[in-house]
Structures are given as structure tokens and as C-alpha cells.
ChimeraX commands (.cxc) that place a marker at each C-alpha (Angstrom):
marker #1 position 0.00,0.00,0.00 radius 0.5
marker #1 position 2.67,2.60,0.73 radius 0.5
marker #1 position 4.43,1.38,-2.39 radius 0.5
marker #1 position 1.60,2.15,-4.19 radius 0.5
marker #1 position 1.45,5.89,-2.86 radius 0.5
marker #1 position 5.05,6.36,-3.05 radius 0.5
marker #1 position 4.88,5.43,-6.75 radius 0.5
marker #1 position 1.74,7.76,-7.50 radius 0.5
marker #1 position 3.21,10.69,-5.58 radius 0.5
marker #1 position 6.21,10.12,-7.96 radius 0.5
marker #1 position 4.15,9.93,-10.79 radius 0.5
marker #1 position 3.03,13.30,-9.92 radius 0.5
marker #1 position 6.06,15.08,-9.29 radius 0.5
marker #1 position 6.88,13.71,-12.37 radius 0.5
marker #1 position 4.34,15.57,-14.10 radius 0.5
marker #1 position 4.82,18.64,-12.34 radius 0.5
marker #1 position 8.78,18.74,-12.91 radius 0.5
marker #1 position 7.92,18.15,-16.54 radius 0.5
marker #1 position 5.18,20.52,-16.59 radius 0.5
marker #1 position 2.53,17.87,-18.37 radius 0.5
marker #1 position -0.34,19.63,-20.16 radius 0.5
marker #1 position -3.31,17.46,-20.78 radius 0.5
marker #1 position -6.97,18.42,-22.69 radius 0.5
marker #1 position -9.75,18.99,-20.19 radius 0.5
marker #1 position -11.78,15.86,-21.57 radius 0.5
marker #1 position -8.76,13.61,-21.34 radius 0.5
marker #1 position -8.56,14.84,-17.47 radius 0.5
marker #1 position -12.76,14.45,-17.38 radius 0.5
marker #1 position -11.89,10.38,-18.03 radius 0.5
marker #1 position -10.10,9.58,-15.24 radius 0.5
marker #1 position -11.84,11.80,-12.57 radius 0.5
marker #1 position -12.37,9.90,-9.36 radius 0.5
marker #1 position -16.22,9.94,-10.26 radius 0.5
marker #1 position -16.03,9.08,-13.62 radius 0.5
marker #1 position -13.99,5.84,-12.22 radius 0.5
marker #1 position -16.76,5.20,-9.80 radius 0.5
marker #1 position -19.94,4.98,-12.38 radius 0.5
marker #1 position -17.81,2.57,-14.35 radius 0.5
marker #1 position -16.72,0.53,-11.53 radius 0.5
marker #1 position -20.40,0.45,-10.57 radius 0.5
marker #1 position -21.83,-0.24,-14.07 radius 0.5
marker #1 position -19.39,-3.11,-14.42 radius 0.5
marker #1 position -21.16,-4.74,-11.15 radius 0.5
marker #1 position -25.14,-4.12,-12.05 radius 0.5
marker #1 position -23.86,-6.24,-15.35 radius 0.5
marker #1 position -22.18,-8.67,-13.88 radius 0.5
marker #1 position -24.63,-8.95,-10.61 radius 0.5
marker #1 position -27.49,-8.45,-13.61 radius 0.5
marker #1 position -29.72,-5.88,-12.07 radius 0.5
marker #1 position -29.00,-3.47,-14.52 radius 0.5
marker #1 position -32.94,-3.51,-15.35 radius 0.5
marker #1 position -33.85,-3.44,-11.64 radius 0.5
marker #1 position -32.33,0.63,-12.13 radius 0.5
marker #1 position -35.86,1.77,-12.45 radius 0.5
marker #1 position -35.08,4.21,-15.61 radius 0.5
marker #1 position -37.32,2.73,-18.97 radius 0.5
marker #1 position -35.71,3.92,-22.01 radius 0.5
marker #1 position -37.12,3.48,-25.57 radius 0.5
marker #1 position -33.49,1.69,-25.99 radius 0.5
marker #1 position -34.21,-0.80,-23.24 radius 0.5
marker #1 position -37.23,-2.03,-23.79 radius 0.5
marker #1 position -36.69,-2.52,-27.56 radius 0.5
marker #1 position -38.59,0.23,-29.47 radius 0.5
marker #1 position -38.52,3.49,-30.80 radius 0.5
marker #1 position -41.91,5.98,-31.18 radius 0.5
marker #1 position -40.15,7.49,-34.60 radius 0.5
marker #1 position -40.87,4.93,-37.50 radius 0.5
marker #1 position -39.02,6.15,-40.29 radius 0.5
marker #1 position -40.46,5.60,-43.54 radius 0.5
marker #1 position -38.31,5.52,-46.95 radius 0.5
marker #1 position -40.70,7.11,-49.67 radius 0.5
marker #1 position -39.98,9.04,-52.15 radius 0.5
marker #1 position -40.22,13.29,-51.19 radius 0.5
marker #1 position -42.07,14.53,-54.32 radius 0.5
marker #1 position -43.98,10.68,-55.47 radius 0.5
marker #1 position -44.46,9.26,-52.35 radius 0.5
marker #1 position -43.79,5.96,-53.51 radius 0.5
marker #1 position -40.57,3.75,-52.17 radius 0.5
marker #1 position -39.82,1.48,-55.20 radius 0.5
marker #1 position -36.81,2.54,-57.02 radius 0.5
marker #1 position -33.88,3.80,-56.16 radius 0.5
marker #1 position -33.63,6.19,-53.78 radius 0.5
marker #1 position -31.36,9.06,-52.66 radius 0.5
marker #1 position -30.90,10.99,-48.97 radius 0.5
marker #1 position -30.63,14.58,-49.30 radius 0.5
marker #1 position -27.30,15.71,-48.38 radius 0.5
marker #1 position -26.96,19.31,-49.25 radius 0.5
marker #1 position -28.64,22.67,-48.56 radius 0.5
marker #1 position -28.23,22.86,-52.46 radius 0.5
marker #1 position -30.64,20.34,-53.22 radius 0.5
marker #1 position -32.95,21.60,-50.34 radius 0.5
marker #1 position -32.58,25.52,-51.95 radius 0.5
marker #1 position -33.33,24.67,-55.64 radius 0.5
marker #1 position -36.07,22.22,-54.30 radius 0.5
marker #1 position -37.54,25.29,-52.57 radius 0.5
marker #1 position -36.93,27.76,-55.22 radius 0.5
marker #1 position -38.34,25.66,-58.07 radius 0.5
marker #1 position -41.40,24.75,-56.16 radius 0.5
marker #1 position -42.52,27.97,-55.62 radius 0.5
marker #1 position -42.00,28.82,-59.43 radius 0.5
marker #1 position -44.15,26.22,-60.50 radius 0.5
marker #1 position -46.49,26.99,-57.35 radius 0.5
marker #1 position -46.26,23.42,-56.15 radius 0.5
marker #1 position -49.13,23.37,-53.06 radius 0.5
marker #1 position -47.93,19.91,-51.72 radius 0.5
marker #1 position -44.13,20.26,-52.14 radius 0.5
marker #1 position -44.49,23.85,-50.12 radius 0.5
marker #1 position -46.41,21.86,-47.56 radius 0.5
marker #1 position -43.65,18.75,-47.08 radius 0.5
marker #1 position -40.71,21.91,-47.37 radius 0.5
marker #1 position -42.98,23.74,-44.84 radius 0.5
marker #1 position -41.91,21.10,-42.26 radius 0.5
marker #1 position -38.17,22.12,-42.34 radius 0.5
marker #1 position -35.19,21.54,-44.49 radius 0.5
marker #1 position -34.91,18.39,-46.55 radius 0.5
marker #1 position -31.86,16.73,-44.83 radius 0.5
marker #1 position -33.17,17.17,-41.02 radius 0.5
marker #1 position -36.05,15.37,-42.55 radius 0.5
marker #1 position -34.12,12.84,-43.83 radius 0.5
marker #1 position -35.83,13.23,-47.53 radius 0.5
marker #1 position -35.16,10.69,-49.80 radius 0.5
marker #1 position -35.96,10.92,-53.46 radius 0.5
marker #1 position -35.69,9.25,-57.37 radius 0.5
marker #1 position -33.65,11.11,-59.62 radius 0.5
marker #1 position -36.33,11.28,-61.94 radius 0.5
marker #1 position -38.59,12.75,-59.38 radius 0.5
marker #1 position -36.28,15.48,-58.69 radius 0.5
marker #1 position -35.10,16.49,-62.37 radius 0.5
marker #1 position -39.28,16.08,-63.38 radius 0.5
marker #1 position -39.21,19.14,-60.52 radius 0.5
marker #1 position -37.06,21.20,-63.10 radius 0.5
marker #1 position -38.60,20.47,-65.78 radius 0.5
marker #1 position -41.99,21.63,-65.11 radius 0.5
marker #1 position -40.20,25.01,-64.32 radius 0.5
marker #1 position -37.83,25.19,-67.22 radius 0.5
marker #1 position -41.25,25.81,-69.66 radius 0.5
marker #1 position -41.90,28.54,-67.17 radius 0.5
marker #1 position -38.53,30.04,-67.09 radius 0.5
marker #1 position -38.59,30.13,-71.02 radius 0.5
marker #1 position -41.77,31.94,-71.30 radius 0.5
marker #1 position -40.48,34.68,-69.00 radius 0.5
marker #1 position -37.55,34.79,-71.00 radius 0.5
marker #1 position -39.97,35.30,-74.34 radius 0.5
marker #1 position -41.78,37.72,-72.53 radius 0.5
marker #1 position -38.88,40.16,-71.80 radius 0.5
marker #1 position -37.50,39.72,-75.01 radius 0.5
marker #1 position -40.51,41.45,-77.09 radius 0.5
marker #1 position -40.64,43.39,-74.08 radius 0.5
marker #1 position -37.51,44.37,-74.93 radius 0.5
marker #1 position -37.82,44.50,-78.87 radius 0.5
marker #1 position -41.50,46.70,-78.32 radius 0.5
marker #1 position -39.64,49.14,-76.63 radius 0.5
marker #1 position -36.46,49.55,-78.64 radius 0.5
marker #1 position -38.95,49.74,-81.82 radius 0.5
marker #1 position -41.16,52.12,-79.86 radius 0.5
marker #1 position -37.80,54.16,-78.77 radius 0.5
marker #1 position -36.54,54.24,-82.58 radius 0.5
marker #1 position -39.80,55.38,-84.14 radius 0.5
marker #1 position -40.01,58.63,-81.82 radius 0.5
marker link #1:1,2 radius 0.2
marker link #1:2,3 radius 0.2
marker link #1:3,4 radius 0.2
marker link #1:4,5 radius 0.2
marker link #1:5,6 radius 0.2
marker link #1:6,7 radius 0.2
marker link #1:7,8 radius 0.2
marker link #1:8,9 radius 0.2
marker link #1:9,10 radius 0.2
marker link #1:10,11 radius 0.2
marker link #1:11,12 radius 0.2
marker link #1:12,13 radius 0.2
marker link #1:13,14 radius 0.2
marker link #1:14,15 radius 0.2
marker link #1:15,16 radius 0.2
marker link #1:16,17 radius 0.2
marker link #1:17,18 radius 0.2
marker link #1:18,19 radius 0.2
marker link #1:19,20 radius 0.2
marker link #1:20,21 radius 0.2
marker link #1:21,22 radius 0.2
marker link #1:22,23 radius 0.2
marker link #1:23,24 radius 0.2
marker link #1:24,25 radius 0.2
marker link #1:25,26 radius 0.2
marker link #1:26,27 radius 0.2
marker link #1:27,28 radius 0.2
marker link #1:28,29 radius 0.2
marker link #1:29,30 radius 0.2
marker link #1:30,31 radius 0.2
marker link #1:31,32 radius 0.2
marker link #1:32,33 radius 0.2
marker link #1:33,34 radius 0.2
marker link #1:34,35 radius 0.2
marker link #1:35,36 radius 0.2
marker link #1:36,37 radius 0.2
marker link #1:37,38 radius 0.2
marker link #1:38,39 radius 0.2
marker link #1:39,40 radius 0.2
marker link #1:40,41 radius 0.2
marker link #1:41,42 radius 0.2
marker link #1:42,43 radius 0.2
marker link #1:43,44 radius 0.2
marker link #1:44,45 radius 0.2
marker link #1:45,46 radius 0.2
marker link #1:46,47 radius 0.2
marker link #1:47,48 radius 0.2
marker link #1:48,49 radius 0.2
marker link #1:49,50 radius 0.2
marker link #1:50,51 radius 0.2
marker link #1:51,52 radius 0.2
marker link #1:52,53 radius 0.2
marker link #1:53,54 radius 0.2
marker link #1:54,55 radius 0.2
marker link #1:55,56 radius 0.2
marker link #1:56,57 radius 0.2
marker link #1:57,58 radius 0.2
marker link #1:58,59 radius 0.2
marker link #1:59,60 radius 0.2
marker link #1:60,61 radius 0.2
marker link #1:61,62 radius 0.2
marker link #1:62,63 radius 0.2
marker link #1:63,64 radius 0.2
marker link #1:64,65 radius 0.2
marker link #1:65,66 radius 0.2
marker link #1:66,67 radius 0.2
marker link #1:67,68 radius 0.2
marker link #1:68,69 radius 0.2
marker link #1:69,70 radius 0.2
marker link #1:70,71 radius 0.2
marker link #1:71,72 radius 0.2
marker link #1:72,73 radius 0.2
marker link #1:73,74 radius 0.2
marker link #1:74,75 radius 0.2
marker link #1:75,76 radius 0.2
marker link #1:76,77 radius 0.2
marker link #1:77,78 radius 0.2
marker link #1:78,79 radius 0.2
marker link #1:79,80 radius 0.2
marker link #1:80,81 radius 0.2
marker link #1:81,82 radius 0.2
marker link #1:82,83 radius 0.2
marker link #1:83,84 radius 0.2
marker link #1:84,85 radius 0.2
marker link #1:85,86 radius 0.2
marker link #1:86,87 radius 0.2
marker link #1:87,88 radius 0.2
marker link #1:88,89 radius 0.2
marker link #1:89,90 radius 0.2
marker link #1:90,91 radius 0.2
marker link #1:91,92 radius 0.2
marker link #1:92,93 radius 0.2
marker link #1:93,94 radius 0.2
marker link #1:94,95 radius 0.2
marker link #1:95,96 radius 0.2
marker link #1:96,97 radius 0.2
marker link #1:97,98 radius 0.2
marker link #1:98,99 radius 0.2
marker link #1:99,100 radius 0.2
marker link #1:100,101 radius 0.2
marker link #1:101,102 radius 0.2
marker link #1:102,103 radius 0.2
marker link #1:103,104 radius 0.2
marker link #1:104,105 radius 0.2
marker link #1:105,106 radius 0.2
marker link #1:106,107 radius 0.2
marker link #1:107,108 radius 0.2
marker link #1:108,109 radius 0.2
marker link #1:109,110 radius 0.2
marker link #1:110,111 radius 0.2
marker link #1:111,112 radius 0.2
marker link #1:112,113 radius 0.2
marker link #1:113,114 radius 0.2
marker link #1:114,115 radius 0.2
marker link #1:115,116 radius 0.2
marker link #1:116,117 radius 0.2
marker link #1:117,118 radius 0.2
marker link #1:118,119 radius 0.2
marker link #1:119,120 radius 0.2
marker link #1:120,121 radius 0.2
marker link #1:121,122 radius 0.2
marker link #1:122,123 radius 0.2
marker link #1:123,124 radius 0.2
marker link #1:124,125 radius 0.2
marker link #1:125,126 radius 0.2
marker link #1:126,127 radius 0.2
marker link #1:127,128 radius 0.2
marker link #1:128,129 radius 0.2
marker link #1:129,130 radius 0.2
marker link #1:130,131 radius 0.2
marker link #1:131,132 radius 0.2
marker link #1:132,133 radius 0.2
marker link #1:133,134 radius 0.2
marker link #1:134,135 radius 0.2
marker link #1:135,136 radius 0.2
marker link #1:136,137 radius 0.2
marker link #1:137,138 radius 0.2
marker link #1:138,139 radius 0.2
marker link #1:139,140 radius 0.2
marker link #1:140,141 radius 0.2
marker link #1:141,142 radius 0.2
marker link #1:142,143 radius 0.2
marker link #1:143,144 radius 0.2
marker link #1:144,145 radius 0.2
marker link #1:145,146 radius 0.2
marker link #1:146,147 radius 0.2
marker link #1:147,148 radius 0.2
marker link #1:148,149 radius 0.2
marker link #1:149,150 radius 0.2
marker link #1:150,151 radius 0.2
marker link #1:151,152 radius 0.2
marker link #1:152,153 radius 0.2
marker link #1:153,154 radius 0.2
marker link #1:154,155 radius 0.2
marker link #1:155,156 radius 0.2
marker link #1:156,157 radius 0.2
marker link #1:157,158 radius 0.2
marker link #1:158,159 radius 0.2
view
């Protein structure tokens, strides 16, 4: 036993003499407490009244109150192949395009938060049919300032 102190008061002079530095979680591991809660997790497993703790957790009794369905964000259906949204791009042009084309339902599901905290999953063709119902739209405008354009330049020259 006095071995045993001798050695960790060397251990510590050690340290200081050196001057150690150590992070403030690497310190957190070994605190006396820390020590403790494993020592006395290690005996509720091995005595086995870890479930005699009185705390219920979704974890411990095998279920979860979140089912998680894989269907498609703008079909709805879950055959195919589909995708998790993994960018704010995706979620912006989703958003942007949506409201172009005035898409009720989409603005609803978007409504709900970003795509990727919902975890939206979607077909490729879903998502590039999205851009194609507004490219017709984007065209038109485009037509529209054009003559706009060419009305008021011929307007302009005949003054």
C-alpha cells in the first residue's frame, strides 16, 4: 500500500517537474467519479440488475416511437432507387423551383423544415421532373422580356 502511494506521488512530481499539459476531456476520463460509475456499471452487469435501475428507455425495452419511412419526397412511392438529401443545395433549388411552378404539396412537405433534417429521400427522376416543369416557365419569362424588350427599342426608334 505505501508502495503504491510512493509510486503515485512520484508519478506526480513527475508531471509537475515536466510541466505535463493534458486536454480537459482527457482529465474528465479519469476523474475519481467518472472511475466510480464505471466501476459500478461493471457490477449491475455482472450482478445483472442493470434492469432493476428503475429508468425505462425506448433503448431498453426494444422500441422506438419514430418509424421512419423511406418514400420518395415529391412521389411518395418507395420502389426505385432512392437518394438521402445531403446538401442545402438540393434543399434551396427544391424550394426555389417549387414555388416557381407553385407546387401546393411540395411547399407543404418543405414547410416542415429543411430536406436533410427530414431525412428526404428521393428518385432522380422525381427530382429532375421538378425542373422540368419550371424550365417551360422560365422560357416563357424569357420570351416575354424579349418582345418586351424588342417593343420598346422599336417604340424608342420610331419617336
Amino acid at each position: 500500500m505505501f508502495n503504491q502511494f510512493i509510486h503515485e506521488i512520484s508519478i506526480a512530481f513527475k508531471l509537475q517537474l515536466m510541466e505535463a499539459k493534458w486536454h480537459k476531456t482527457c482529465r474528465n476520463k479519469y476523474t475519481e467519479m467518472k472511475i466510480e460509475r464505471q466501476e459500478n456499471i461493471k457490477r449491475k452487469i455482472e450482478s445483472g440488475s442493470e434492469e432493476n435501475s428503475g429508468k425505462i428507455t425506448r433503448q431498453s425495452i426494444g422500441c422506438s416511437t419514430l418509424t421512419m419511412t423511406h418514400d420518395c419526397f415529391f412521389c411518395g412511392e418507395s420502389s426505385g432507387e432512392l437518394h438521402k438529401v445531403a446538401t442545402f443545395g438540393i434543399d434551396s433549388n427544391v424550394r426555389k423551383y417549387s414555388l416557381e411552378v407553385q407546387d401546393t404539396v411540395l411547399l407543404a412537405k418543405l414547410s416542415a423544415g429543411d430536406m436533410i433534417s427530414q431525412e428526404a429521400m428521393y428518385h432522380k427522376r422525381c427530382y429532375s421532373n421538378l425542373f422540368n416543369k419550371a424550365r417551360p416557365q422560365k422560357k416563357a419569362m424569357g420570351r416575354k422580356i424579349i418582345s418586351f424588350m424588342a417593343s420598346f427599342l422599336l417604340n424608342l426608334w420610331h419617336i
